[in-house]
N, CA and C of each residue as an Amber inpcrd file, in Angstrom:
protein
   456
 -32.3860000 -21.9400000 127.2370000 -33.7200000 -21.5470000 127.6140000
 -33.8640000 -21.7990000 129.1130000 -34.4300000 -20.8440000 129.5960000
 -34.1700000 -20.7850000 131.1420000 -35.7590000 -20.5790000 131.6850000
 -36.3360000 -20.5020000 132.9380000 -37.1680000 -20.3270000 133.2640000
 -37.2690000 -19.3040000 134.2340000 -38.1150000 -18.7570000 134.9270000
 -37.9840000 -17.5070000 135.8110000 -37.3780000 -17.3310000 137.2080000
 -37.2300000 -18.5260000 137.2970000 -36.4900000 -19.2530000 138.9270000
 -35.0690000 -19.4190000 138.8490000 -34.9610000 -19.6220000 136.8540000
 -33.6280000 -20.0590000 136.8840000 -33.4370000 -21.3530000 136.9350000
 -34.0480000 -22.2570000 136.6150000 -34.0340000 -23.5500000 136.3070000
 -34.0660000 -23.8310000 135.0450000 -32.9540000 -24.7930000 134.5540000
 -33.4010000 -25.0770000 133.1820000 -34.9630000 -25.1900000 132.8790000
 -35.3530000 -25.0360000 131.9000000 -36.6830000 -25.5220000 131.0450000
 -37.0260000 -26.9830000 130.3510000 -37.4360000 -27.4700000 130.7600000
 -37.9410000 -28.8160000 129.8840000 -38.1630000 -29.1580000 128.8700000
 -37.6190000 -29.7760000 128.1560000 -38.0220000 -29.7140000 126.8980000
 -39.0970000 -31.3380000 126.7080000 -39.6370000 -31.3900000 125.5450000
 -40.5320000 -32.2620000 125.1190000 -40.5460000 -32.6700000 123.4900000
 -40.7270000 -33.6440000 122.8480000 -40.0900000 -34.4560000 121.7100000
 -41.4410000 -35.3130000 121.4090000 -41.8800000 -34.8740000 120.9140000
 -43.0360000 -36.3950000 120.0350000 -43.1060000 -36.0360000 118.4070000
 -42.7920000 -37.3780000 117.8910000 -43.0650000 -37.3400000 116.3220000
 -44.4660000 -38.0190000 116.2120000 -45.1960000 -37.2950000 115.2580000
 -46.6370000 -37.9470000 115.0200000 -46.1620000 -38.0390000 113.0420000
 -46.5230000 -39.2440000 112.7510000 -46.3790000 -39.4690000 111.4190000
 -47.6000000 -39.6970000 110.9060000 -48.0400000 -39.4510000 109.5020000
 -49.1770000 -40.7700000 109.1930000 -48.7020000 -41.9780000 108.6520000
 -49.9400000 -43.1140000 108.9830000 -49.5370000 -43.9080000 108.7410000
 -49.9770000 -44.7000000 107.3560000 -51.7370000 -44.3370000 107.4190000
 -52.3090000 -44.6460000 106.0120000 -53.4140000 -43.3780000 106.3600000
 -54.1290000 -43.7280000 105.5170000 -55.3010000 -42.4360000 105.2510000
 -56.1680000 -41.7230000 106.6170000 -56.2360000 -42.9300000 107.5930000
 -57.0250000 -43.0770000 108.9890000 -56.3920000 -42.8820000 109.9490000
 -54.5730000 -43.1610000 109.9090000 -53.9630000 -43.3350000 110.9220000
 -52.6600000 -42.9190000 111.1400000 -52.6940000 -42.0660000 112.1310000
 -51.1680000 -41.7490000 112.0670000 -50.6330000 -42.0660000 113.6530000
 -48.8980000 -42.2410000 113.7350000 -48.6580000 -42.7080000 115.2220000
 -47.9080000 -41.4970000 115.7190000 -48.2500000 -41.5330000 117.0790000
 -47.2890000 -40.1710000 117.9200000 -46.4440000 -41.3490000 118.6560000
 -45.3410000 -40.7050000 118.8510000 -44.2840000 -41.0530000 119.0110000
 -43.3530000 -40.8780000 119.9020000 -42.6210000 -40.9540000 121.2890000
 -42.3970000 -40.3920000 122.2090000 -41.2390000 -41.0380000 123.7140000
 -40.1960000 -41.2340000 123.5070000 -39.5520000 -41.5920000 124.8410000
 -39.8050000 -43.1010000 124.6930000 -39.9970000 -43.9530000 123.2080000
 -40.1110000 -45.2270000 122.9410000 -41.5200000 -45.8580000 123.3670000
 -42.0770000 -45.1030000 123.6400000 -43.9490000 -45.0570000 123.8550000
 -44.7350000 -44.7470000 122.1570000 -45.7690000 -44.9960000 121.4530000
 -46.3030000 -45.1630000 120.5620000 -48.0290000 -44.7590000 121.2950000
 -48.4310000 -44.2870000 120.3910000 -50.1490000 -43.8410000 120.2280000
 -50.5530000 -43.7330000 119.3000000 -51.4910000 -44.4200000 118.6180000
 -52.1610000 -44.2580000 117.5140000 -53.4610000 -43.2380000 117.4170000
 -53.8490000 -42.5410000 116.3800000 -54.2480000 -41.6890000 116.0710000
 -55.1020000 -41.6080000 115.5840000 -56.3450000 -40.7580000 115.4250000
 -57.1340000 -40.9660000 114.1290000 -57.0620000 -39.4860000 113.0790000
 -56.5570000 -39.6550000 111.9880000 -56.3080000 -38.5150000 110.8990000
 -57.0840000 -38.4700000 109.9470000 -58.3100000 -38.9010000 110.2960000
 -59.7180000 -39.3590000 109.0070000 -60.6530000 -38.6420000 109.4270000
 -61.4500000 -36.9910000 108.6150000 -62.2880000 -36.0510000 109.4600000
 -63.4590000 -37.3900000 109.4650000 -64.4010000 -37.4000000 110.3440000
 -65.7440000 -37.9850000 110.4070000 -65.5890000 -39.4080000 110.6980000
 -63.7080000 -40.4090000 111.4530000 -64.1980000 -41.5530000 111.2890000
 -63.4980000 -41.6270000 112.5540000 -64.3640000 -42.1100000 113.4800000
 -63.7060000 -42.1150000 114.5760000 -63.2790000 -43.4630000 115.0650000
 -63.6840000 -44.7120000 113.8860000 -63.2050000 -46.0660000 114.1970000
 -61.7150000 -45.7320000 114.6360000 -60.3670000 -45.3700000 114.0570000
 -59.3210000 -45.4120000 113.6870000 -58.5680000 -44.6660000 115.0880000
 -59.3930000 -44.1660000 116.3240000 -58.8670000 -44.2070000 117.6600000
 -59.4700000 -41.8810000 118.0510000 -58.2260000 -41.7620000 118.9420000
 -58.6580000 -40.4580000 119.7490000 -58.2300000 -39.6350000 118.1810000
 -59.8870000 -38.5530000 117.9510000 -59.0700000 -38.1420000 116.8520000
 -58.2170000 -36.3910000 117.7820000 -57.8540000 -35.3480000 117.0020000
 -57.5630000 -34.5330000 117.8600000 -57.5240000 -33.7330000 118.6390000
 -59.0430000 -33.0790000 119.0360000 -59.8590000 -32.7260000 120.0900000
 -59.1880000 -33.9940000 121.0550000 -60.1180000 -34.7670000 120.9030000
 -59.7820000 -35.6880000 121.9560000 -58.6790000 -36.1450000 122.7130000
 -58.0490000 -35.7790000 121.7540000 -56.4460000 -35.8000000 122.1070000
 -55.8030000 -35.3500000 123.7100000 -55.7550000 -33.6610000 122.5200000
 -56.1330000 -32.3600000 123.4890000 -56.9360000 -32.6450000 124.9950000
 -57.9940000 -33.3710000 125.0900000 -58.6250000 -33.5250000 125.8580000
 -58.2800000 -34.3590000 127.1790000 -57.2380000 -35.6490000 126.5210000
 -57.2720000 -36.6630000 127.3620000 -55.4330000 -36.0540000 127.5080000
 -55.0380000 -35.2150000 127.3040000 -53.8910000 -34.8220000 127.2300000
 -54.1430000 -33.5180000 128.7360000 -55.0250000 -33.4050000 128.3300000
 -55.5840000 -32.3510000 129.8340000 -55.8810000 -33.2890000 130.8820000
 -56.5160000 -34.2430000 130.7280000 -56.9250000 -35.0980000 131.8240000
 -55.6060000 -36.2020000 132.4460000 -54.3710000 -36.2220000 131.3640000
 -53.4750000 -36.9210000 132.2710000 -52.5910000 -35.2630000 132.7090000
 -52.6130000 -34.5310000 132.5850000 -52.0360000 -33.6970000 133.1850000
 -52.2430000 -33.4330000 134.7010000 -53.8360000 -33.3230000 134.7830000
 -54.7340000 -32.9690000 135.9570000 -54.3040000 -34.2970000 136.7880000
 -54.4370000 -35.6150000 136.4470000 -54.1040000 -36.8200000 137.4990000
 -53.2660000 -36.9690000 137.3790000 -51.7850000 -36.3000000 136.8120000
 -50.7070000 -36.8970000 137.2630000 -50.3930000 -35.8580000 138.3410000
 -50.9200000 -34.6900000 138.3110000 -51.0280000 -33.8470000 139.6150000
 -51.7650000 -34.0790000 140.7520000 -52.6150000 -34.8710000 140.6380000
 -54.0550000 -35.2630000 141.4850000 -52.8460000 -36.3200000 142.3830000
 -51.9470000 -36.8310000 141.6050000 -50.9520000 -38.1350000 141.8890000
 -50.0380000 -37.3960000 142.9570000 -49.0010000 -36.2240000 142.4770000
 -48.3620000 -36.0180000 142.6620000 -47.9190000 -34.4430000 143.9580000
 -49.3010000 -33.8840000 143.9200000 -49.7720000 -32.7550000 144.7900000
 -50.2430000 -33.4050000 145.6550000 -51.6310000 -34.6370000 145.7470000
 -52.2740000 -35.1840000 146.8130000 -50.9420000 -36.0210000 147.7390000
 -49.8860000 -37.1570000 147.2030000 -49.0120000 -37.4790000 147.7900000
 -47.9960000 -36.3600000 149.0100000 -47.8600000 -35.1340000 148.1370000
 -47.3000000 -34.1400000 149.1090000 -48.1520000 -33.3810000 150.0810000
 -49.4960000 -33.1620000 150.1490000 -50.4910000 -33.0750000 150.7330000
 -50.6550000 -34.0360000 151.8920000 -50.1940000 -35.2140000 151.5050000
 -50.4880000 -36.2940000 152.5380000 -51.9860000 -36.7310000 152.3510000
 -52.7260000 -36.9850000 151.4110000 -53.7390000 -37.1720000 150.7000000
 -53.9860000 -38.7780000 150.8670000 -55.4420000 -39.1550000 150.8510000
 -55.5870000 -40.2440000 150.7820000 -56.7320000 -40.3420000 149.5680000
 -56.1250000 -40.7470000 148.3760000 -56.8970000 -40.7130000 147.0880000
 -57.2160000 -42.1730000 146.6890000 -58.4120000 -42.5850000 146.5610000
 -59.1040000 -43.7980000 146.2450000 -59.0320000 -44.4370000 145.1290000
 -59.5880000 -43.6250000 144.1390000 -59.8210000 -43.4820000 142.6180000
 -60.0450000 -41.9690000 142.3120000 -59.3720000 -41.8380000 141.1150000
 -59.8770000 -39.9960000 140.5810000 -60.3010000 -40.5990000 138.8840000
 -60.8710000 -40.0420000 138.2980000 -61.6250000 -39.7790000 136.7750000
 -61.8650000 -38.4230000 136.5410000 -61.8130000 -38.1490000 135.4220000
 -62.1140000 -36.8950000 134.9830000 -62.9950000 -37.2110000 133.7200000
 -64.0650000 -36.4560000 133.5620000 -65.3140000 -36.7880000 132.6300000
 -64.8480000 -35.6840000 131.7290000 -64.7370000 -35.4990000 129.8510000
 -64.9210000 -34.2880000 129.6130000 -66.2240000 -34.1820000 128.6760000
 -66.4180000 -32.9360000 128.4840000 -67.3080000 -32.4810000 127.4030000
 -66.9700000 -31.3190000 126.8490000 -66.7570000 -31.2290000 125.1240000
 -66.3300000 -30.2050000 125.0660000 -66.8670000 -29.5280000 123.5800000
 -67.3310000 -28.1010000 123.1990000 -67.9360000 -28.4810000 122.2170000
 -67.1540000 -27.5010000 121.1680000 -67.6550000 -27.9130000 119.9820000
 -66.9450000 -27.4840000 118.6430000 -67.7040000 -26.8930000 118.2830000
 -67.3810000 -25.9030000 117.1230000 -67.7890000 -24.7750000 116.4050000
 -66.5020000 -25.2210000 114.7600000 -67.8900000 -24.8390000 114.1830000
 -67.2000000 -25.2360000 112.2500000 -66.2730000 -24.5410000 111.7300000
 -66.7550000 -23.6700000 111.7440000 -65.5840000 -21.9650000 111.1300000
 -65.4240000 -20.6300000 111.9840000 -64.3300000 -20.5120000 111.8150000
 -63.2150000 -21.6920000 111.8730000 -63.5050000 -22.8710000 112.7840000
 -62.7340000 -24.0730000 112.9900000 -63.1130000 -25.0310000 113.8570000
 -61.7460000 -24.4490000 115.0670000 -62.7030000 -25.0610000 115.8570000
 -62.5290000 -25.1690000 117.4950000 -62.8460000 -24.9610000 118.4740000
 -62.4290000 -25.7030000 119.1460000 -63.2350000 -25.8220000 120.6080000
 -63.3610000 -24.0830000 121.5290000 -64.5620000 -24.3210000 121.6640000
 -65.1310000 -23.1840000 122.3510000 -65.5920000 -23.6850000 124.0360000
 -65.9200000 -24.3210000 124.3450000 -65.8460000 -24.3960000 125.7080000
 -65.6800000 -26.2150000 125.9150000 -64.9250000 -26.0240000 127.0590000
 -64.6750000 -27.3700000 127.6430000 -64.7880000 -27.5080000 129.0910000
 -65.7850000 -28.7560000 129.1920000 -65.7880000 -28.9050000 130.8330000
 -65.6420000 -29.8440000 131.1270000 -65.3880000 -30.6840000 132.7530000
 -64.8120000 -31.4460000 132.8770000 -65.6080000 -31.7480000 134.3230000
 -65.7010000 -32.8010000 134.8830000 -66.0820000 -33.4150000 136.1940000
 -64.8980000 -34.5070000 136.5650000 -63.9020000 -33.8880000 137.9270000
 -63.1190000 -34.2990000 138.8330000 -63.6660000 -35.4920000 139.2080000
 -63.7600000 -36.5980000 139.7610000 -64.6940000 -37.4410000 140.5860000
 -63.6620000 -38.1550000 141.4310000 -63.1030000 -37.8420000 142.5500000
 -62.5090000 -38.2060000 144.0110000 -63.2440000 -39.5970000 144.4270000
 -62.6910000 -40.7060000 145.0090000 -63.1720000 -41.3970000 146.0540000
 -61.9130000 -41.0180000 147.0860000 -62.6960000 -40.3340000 147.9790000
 -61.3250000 -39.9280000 149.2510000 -62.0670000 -40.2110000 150.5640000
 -61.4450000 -40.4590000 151.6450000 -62.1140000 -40.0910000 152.7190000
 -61.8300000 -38.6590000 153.5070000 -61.0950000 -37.8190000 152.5200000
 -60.4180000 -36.5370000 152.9430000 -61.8440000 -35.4150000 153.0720000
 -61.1710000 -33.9660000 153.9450000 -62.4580000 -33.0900000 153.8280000
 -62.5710000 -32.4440000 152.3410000 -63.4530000 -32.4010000 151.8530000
 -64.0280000 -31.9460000 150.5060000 -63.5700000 -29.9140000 150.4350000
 -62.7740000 -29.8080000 151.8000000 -62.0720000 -28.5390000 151.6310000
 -60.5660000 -28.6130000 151.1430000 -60.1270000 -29.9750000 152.2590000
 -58.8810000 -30.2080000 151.7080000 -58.3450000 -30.9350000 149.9030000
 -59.7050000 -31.4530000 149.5790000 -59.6290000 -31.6050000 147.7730000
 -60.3140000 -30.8140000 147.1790000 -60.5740000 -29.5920000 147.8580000
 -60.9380000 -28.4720000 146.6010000 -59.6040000 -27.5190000 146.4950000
 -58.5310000 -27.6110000 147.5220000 -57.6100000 -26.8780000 147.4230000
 -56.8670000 -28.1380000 146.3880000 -56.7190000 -29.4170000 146.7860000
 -56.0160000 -29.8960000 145.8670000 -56.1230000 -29.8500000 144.3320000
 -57.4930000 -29.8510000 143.9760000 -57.8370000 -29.6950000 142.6440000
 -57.4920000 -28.0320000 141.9580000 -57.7560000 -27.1170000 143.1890000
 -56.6180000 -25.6000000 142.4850000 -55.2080000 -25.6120000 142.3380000
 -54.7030000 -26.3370000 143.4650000 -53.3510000 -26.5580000 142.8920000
 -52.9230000 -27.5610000 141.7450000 -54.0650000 -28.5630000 141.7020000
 -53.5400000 -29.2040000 140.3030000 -53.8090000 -28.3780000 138.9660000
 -54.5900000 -27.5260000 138.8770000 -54.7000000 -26.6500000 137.4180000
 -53.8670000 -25.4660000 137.7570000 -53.7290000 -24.9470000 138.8870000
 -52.4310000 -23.9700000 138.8430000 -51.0760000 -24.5470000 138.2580000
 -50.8310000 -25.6010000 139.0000000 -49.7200000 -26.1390000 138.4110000
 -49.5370000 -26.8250000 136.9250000 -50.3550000 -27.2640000 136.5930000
 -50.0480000 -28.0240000 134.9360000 -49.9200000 -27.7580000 133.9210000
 -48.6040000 -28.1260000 133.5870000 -48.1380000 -27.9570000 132.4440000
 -49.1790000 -27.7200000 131.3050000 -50.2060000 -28.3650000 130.7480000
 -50.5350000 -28.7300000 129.9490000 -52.3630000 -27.5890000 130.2600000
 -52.6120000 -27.8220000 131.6530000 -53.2060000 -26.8760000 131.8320000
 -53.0810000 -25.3720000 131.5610000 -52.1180000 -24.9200000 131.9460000
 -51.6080000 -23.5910000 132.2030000 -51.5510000 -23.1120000 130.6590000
 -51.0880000 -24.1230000 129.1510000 -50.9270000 -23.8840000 128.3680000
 -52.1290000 -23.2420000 127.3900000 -53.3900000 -24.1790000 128.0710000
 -54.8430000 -23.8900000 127.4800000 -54.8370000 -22.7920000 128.2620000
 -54.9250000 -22.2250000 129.3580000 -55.9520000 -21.4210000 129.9640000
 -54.9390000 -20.4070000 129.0160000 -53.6240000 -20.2400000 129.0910000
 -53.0300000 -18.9670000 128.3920000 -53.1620000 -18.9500000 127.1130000
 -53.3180000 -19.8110000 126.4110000 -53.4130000 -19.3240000 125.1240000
 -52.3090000 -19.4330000 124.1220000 -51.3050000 -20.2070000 124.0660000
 -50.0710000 -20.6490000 123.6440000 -50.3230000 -20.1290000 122.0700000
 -49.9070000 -19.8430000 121.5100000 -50.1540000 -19.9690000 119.6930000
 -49.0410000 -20.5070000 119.3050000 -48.7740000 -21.8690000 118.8010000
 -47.7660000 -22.6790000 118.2140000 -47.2970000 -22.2800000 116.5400000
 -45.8310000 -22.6660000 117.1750000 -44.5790000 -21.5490000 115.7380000
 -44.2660000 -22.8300000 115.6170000 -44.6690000 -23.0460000 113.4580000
 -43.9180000 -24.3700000 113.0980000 -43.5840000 -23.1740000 111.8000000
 -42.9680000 -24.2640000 111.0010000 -42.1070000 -24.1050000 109.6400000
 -42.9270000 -25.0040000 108.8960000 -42.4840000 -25.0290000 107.7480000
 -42.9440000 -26.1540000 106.5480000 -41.6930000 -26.6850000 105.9280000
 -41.4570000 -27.5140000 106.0590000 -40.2620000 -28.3930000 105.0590000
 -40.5420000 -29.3980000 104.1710000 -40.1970000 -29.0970000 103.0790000
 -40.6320000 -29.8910000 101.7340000 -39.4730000 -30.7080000 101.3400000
 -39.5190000 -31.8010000 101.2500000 -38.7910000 -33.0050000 100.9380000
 -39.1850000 -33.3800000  99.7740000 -38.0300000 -34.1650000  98.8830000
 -38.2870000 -34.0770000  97.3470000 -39.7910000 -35.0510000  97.0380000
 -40.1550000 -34.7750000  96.0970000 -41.1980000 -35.1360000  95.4640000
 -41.3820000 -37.0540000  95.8200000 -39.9650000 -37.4100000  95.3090000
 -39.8340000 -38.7120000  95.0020000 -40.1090000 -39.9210000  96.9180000
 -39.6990000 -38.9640000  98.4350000 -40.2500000 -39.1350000  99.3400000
 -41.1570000 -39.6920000  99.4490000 -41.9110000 -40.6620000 100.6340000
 -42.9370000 -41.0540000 101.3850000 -43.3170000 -41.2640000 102.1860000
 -44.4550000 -41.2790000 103.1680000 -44.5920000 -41.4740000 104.1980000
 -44.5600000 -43.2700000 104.1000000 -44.1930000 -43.6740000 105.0150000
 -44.4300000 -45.1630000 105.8750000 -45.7400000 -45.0550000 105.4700000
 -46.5250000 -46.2720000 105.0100000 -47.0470000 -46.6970000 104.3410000
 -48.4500000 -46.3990000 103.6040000 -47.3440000 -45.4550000 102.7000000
 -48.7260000 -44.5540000 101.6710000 -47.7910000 -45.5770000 100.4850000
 -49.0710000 -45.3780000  99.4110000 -48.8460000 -46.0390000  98.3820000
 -48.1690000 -45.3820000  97.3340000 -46.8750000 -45.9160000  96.6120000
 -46.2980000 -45.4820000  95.4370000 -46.7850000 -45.6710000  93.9520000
């Protein structure tokens, strides 16, 4: 798998399991995140909107990180606020917005270009704005199987 430049392509690896009724863990490069897999209980952590969400927001600051450094940027603190809202049927998110919040002493021209090049560039960005539609399979494992710690 190649890319349009001709650079290999990246690949990416996370197992998300459940764990009991509330909780399942993602899994990743020996990193762990817990989950929440319970509709309506949000004790049990980010459920998956939120996910999605804070999965956009480290995309955007690890670019905010990594564009402002090549910029020659002097970045203080960055946050990103989201809000995003849902719709029942089908479910999903229909609009999402977000507030950047800079402490810089830079011109507010030179971090409005930075903030286009951070959503031009991101991975994770680029994936929402296009529209990705994800290809899985189903694999059925014998009956007698279990997840880590469901009850027999």
């Amino acid at each position: 798998m190649t890319q349009k430049n001709n650079h290999p392509a990246q690949g990416y690896r996370v197992t998300v399991t459940i764990q009991d009724e509330s909780h399942a863990l993602a899994e990743t490069r020996g990193h762990r995140l817990t989950l929440n897999v319970k509709k309506g209980a949000g004790e049990a952590g980010f459920n998956a909107a939120e996910t999605l969400l804070a999965a956009l927001g480290a995309c955007l600051l690890t670019n905010i990180n990594a564009i402002g450094e090549k910029m020659r940027l002097q970045i203080g603190e960055a946050r990103i606020e989201f809000e995003a809202t849902r719709r029942d049927e089908p479910p999903a998110l229909t609009a999402i917005r977000y507030k950047l919040i800079l402490k810089s002493p830079e011109p507010p021209e030179k971090l409005a270009e930075l903030h286009d090049l951070c959503v031009k560039w991101g991975t994770v960005t680029n994936t929402v704005i296009n529209g990705l539609t994800p290809q899985g399979e189903l694999l059925i494992e014998s009956a007698g199987t279990s997840f880590p710690g469901a009850e027999e």
